[in-house]
Steps between C-alpha positions, in 0.01 A plus 500: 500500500667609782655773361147616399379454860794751626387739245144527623617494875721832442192682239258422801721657721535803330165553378346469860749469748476281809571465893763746592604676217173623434525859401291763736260721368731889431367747718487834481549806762551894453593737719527854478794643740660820569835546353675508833376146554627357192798363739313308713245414276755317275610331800178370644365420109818293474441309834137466425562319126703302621320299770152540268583338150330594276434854607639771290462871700447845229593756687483823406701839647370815531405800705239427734268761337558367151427133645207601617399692162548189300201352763276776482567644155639257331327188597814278486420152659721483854507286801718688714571865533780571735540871588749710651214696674239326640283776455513502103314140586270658729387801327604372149311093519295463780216412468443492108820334455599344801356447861800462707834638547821378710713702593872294513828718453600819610816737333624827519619815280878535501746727271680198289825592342865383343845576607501675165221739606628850517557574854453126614800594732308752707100396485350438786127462702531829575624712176334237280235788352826745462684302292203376287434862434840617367544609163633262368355191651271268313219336733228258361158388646238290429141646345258561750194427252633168442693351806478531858848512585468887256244601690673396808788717412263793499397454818860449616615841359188649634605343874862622451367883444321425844794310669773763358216813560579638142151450260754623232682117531205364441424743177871418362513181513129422345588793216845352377646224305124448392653308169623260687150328614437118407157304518677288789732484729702191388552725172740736656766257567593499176508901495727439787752240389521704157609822653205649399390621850726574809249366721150338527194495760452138549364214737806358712405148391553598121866694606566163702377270211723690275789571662471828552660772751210736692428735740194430771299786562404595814184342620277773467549524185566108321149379581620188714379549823130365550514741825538857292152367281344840585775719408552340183130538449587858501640459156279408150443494143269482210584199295251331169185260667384173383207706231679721224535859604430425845782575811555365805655683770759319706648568839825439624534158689713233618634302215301169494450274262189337418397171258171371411314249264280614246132421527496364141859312528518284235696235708410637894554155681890524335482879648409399827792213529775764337367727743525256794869440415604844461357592822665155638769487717706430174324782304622727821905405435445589165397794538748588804804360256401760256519784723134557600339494808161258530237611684496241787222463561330589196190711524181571350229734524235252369580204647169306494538456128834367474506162390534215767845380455660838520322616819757402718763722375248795603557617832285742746592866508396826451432630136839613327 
């Protein structure tokens, strides 16, 4: 009899639990990122799981164009889109999609390389664009349809053939090693540490993240100084818009990233407390650790619509 009575303790506990081993209801949240936050991301998801059990984070990396696509085209359920341009939010979400957008990170555009790079010895910020254009140098970028950080290298090589006073840089380096494109900028890496390509445009957080070697640009032209806004607006292209067949032209800008929550989030109070850590005081290490800047403090341009508990990471200043 007592055996019995130990028999139906233990099938009672498994069939319904009890006190504190109850288990807590799986939730769900997905985020679409850009590729060069798939460091951080990682970093912040695994922080975030960990202090909320029962949370499991699907994050997805891509370029910010393409993440937006997959809202607009696509109709792919997200929470969180995090891009590498705030303006793909702005022009690309708001306000069918979204209604706010924080901006939270800032980068900039450097020439990443390996001491196996022909003419690693030599490079330099200021014969960068003559080495890239020898012969029999390989350089890759990143697709300007699809990722910010390939539409940000146009606008670089279009600022160095102002900088340098040659329109014929400019020309070069857009015309060659065309082949060597990739939908983001996280994919060239791997161009890179194959031997591939000599060298790579790429955000100094993703050189940083992967141990890379890379030149900084002068100012003017590597988009990272808030204070040169209208002579990178001098700069632009035509990329795809949110409607098939559609384009949306894009001026050259301060790199800033920007992160919203989707108006139809299938989980948006989990949103708003992933997005309250990541713009935490923790979130901010994070990021820092990983080579990229935060935005401190963060900014929006449509701050009356931001949800309560993440107003007080927004701070007063003039539109970026």
């Amino acid at each position: 009899m007592k055996r019995l009575t130990i028999y139906l303790v233990i099938a009672s506990l498994l069939f319904t639990g009890c006190g504190k081993g109850k288990k807590v209801k799986d939730q769900n949240l997905i985020i679409f990122h850009a590729g060069s936050l798939s460091v951080p991301v990682k970093k912040l998801t695994e922080e975030f799981e960990r202090a909320n059990r029962g949370v499991k984070i699907l994050s997805e990396s891509a370029g910010s164009l393409v993440c937006a696509r997959k809202i607009t085209e696509l109709n792919k359920p997200c929470d969180i889109m995090l891009s590498a341009d705030y303006y793909v939010i702005d022009k690309m979400l708001i306000p069918s999609y979204s209604t706010w957008n924080i901006k939270f990170a800032t980068n900039e555009i450097v020439i990443a390389y390996l001491n196996g790079s022909k003419y690693s010895e030599i490079i330099n910020s200021s014969n960068w664009y003559k080495i890239l254009l020898r012969p029999d140098v390989i350089f890759g970028r990143a697709d300007p349809n699809s990722d910010p950080c390939g539409y940000r290298s146009v606008f670089a090589a279009s600022l160095a053939g102002d900088y340098y006073g040659r329109q014929s840089i400019t020309d070069s380096l857009l015309s060659k090693d065309r082949n060597y494109m990739r939908p983001k900028e996280v994919d060239l890496v791997a161009l890179l540490q194959t031997n591939v390509v000599d060298y790579i445009f790429q955000y100094k957080s993703v050189a940083i993240q992967h141990n890379l070697k890379y030149i900084e640009l002068p100012r003017e032209i590597n988009l990272s100084d808030i204070r040169l806004k209208k002579k990178y607006a001098t700069v632009s292209v035509l990329v795809p818009g949110s409607d098939p067949g559609s384009q949306v032209r894009i001026d050259g800008d301060f790199i800033c990233y920007g992160g919203t929550i989707l108006t139809n989030a299938p989980n948006r109070q989990l949103a708003i407390r992933f997005l309250d850590f990541m713009l935490s005081s923790k979130g901010k290490d994070i990021f820092m650790s990983s080579g990229q800047n935060p935005l401190i403090p963060a900014l929006s341009d449509q701050a009356e619509s931001i949800p309560e508990p993440l107003v007080r990471y927004i701070g007063k200043a003039e539109k970026l």
